[in-house]
C-alpha positions, 0 to 999 in steps of 0.5 A, spaced: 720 441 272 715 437 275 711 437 268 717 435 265 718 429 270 711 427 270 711 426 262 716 420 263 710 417 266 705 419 262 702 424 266 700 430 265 701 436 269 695 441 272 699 443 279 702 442 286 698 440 293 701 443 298 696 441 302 696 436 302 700 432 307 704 425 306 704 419 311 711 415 312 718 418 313 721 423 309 728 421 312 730 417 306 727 422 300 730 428 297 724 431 296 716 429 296 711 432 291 703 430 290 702 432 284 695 433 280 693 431 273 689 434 268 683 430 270 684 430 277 688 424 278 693 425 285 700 422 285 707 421 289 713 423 286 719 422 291 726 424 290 732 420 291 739 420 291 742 416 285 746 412 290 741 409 293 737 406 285 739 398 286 735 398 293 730 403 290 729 399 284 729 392 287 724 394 293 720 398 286 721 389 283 718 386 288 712 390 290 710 389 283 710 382 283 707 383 291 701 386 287 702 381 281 701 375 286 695 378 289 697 382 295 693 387 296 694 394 301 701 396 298 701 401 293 707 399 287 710 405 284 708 405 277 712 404 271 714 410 267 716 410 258 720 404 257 718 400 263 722 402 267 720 404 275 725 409 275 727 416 272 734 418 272 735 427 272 741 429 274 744 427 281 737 424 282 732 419 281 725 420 281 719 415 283 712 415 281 706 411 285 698 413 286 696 417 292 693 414 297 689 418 301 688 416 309 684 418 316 688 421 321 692 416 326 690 419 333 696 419 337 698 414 342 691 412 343 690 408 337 694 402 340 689 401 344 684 400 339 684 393 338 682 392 331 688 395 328 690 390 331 687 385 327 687 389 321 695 389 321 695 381 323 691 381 315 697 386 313 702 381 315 699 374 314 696 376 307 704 378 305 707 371 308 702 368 303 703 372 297 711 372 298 714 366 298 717 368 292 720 375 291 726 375 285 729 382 287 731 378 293 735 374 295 734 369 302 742 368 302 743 376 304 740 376 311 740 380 316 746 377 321 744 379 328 750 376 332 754 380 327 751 387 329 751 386 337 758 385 336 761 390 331 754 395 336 760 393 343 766 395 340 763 400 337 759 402 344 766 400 347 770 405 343 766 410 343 761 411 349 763 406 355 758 408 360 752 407 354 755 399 353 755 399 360 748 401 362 746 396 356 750 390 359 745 388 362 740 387 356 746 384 352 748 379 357 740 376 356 740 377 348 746 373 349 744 367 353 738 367 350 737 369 344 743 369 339 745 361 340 738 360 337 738 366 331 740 361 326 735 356 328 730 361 327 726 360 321 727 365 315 721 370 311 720 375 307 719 382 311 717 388 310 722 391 315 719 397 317 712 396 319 708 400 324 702 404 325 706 410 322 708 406 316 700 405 314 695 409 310 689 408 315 683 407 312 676 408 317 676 402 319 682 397 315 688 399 312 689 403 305 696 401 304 703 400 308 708 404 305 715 406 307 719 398 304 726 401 305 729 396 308 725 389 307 728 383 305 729 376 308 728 376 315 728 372 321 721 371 320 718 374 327 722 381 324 716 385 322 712 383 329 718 384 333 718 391 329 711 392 330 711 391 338 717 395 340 713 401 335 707 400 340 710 400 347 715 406 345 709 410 343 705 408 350 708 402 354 702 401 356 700 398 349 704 392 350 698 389 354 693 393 351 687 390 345 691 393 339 697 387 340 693 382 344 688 382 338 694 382 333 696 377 337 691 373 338 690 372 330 697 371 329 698 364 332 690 363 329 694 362 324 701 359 325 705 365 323 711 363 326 714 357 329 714 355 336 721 357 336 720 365 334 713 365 339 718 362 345 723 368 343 719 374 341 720 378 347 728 377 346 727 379 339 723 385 340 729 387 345 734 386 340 730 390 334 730 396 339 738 397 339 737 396 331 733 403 332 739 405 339 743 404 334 740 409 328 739 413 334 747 414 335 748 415 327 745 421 327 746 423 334 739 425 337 741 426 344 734 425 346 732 419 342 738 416 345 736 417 353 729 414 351 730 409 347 736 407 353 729 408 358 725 403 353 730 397 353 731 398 360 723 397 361 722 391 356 728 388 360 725 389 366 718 387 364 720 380 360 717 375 364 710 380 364 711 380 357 711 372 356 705 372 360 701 377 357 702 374 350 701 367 352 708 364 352 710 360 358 716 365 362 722 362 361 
């Protein structure tokens, strides 16, 4: 079977690498297969849901335009016979990139390795240069945050009274300080998903961020607020640590937000948590659920910590 698919692309089979183990989510693919051709050559071959072609097709668009434009540690799927970037077969669709080979990621120390840090501010820097302009987008479809705490408590208040009660405290702040300002927040295409797990690391830089399954225009502290939340999950103690104040650091080096998103990051890092709360509760894993509770609690707790540690005067 794999031979045949490969053909699309003009690949020709030689054999599986099994051994070969692959970075990023498999949660979102039907099927992961590194493949090698006759002359040595590694490729990724994922399968997907034919439900799913419109976003698969759309993120597959604009990663060759993100390239087009210069855009450098991504890793575009490839066109196949006809230019299409994705090939139909049966109930799935399959999609085709280059293999990326990668050094390991040592969990958690690695959020206090201060110069993954600056290699992630080059990543999300480098991206807000080159994607001002992305046509498989649009800056009309934004994420409504407003929108999604308030379906969240009815939800929560139907279901699970006791969880909306222990996050009460957390919405009341979000509330009061955040969603009044959201639609004052500048907007940017983001990536969506980008944290150390979402990289191929290299000995000392990034190979490729992969994993662009729910990019699109944001507001424009999205990606950092994801990055943050993802370092403090894997070791609260990485908020303060060298990966984030060098990430950081070269942020604001650079202006990469407005003052307003600066002033509200804390905030917005909170709100991003219940986004991940609430895949937590679709797929009903007990366990990430207490965590994520615990993790929400300590942020709201530690604020004004935050404020100070990131160099944003505490509200």
């Amino acid at each position: 079977m794999l031979r045949d698919l490969l053909m699309h692309w003009g690949v020709r089979y030689a054999h599986e690498r099994r051994d070969i183990a692959l970075a990023g989510s498999p949660e979102r693919c039907l099927a992961r297969h590194v493949v090698q051709d006759a002359d040595g050559r590694l490729y990724v071959l994922e399968g997907v849901p034919r439900g799913r072609s419109r976003v698969r097709a759309r993120i597959a668009e604009a990663l060759a335009c993100l390239s087009d434009q210069g855009l450098a540690r991504i890793n575009p799927y490839l066109r196949g016979s006809g230019g299409a970037f994705l090939l139909r077969d049966g109930d799935r669709l399959w999609q085709l990139a280059p293999y990326v080979a990668g050094c390991p990621l040592d969990r958690p120390e690695y959020v206090h390795e201060g110069w993954r840090g600056e290699a992630l501010a080059r990543f999300l820097l480098d991206l807000r240069h080159h994607a001002a302009h992305v046509p498989a987008f649009s800056n009309t479809d934004l994420f409504d945050l407003p929108r999604f705490v308030r379906h969240l408590k009815v939800r929560l208040g139907s279901n699970e009274p006791a969880l909306l009660e222990r996050l009460g405290p957390s919405l009341q702040v979000l509330e009061e300080r955040l969603l009044p300002s959201v639609d004052a927040l500048p907007t940017a295409f983001c990536h969506g998903d980008v944290h150390a797990m979402n990289v191929i690391w290299a000995q000392d830089d990034i190979a490729a961020v992969i994993d662009w399954e729910f990019a699109g225009f944001k507001t424009e502290a999205y990606d950092l607020a994801v990055l943050l939340g993802c370092v403090g999950i894997e070791d609260p103690s990485g908020l303060q640590g060298s990966l984030v104040q060098r990430l950081l650091g070269a942020l604001k080096g650079n202006a990469y937000v407005s003052g307003l998103s600066w002033a509200l990051l804390p905030e917005l890092v909170l709100a991003n948590r219940l986004i991940w709360l609430s895949e937590w509760l679709r797929i009903r894993d007990a366990e990430m659920i207490e965590l994520e509770l615990c993790y929400i609690e300590l942020l709201l707790a530690n604020l004004c910590a935050l404020r100070c540690s990131w160099g944003i005067h505490c509200a």
